[in-house]
N, C-alpha and C positions, 0 to 999 in steps of 0.2 A: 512742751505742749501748751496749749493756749491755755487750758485749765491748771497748766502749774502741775501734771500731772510728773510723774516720773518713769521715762522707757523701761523699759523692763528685758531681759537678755529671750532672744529666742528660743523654742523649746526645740528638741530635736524630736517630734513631730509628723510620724508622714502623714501625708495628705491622700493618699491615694485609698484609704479608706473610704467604703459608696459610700458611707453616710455621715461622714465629718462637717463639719460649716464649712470648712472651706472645699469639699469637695461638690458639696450642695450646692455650694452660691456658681464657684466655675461653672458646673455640668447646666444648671440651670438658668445662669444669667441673671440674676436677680439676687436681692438684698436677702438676708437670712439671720436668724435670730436667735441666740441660746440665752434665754430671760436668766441663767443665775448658773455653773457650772458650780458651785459651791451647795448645790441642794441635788446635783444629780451623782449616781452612782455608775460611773464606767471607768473603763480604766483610762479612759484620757479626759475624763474630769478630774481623777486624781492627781496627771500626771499637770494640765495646767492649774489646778488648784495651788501647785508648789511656786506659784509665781504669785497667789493673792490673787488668783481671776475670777472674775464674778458674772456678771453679763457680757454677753461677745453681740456682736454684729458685723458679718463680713458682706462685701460691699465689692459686685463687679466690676472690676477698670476694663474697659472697652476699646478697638481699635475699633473704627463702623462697626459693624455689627456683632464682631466677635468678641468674644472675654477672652483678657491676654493673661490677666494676671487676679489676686482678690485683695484686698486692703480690708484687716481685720483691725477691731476699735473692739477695747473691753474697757471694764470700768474694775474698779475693787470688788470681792469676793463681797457683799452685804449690798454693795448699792444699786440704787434703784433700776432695773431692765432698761432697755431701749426702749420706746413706744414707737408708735404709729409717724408720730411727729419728727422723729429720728431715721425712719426709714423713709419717711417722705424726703426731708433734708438728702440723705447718702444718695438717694435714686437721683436726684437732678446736680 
């Protein structure tokens, strides 16, 4: 990763939960934001907590109009959120 970060292994994860990020960002089309999974209590903050996951931002990929797919970005459990400036970038 450009940050020098290090990939991390896949969670086994479903998605089909209504109110996952990445279930939000598909259904909605749009950019979506968990400021810190490390400060929240459910059971799949716990489950990606096991990975060191901190702030998430997942990020519609689009065929024209449609959402085909969602490209999630987190950062380490402690650092800083995504901001404004991060969702502007992912959007275009």
């Amino acid at each position: 990763a450009q940050s020098g970060a290090v990939a991390v292994p896949v969670l086994d994860i479903a998605v089909d939960a209504p109110d996952s990020l990445i279930a939000r960002c598909f259904r909605g089309g749009r950019v979506e934001r968990v400021a810190d999974y490390g400060e929240l209590d459910t059971p799949l903050a716990a489950r990606v907590r096991a990975n060191h996951t901190g702030p998430a931002l997942a990020v519609p990929v689009r065929a024209g109009d449609a959402t085909v797919a969602v490209l999630v970005v987190t950062r380490e459990c402690g650092a800083p959120p995504f901001g404004a400036a991060d969702v502007e970038d992912a959007e275009h």
